[in-house]
N, C-alpha and C positions, 0 to 999 in steps of 0.2 A: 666881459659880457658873454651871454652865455646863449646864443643865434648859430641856428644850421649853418654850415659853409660850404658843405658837400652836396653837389648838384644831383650825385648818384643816391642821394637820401633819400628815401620815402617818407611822404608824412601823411600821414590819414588822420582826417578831422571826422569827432564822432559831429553828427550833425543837430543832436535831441540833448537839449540841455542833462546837466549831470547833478544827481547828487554830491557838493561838495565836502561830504564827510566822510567820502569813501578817501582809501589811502591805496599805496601802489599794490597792493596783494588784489584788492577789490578791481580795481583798474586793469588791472593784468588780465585776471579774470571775468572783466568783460569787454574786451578786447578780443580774449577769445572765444567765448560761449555768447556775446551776442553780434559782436561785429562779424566773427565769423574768421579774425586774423589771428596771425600768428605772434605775441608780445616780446618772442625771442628773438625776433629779426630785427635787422639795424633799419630801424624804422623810428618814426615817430609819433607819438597817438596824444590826439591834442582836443582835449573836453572843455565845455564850458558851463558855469553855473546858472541859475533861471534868470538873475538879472543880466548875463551878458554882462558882469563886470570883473570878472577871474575868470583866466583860461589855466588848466594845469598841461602840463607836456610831461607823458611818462616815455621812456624809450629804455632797451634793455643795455646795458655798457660790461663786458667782457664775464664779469661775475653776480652782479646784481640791475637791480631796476632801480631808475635814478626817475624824481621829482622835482619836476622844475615849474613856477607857480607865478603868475604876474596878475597882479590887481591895477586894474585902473581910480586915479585917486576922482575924476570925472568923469562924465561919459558913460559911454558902453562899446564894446567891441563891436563890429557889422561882422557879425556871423555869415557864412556861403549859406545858400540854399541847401535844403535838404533832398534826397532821393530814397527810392526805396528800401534800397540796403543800411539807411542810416550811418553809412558813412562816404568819405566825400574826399579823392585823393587829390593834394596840393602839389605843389613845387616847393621847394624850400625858399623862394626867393617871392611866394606868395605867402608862408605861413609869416614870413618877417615883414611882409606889407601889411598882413593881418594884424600882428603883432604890433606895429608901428600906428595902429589906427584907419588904414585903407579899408575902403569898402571895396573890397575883391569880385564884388557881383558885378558891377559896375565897366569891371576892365578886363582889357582883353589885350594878347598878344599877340603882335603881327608874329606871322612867319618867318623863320631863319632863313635869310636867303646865302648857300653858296656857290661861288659864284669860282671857276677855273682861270678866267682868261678877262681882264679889262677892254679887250678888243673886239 
């Protein structure tokens, strides 16, 4: 299976639906000239198409850029909100809620509490 596991990953969801005929050179390249990021960083850039039923995940792996693609056979993905920058930085442990079908607007995470001493 092929899911972030690195908490130090960055993932930035484009938030304005995508032409799904673009390929990773296209993707790459607006990533950088409209997102405004950088597509050689150990990041992860995650588009979707007009019906919300294909997300593509490009990210760059040591020599090239790798495409990673999931169609829903039902349904539709609940896409985040969008902001003005058009795009929308995740957690890895929310793009795989995403991914799994969770509607992410919806949830929220408490606080990490730590905690030195039980007493």
């Amino acid at each position: 299976m092929m899911r972030p596991r690195d908490d130090r990953l960055s993932v930035y969801v484009c938030t304005q639906a995508m032409d799904f005929r673009k390929g990773m050179a296209s993707l790459a390249v607006l990533v950088g000239a409209q997102l405004g990021l950088n597509p050689f960083t150990k990041s992860l850039y995650v588009f979707r198409n007009r019906s919300a039923t294909v997300v593509k995940l490009l990210y760059w792996e040591r020599n090239g850029f790798c495409l990673w693609q999931k169609r829903l056979e039902q349904e539709r993905f609940c896409w985040p909100k969008g902001n003005a920058s058009g795009t929308l930085a995740l957690t890895p442990q929310q793009l795989n809620w995403l991914l799994d079908g969770y509607d992410i607007n919806r949830m929220t995470l408490r606080k990490t509490l730590d905690f030195k001493s039980v007493i």
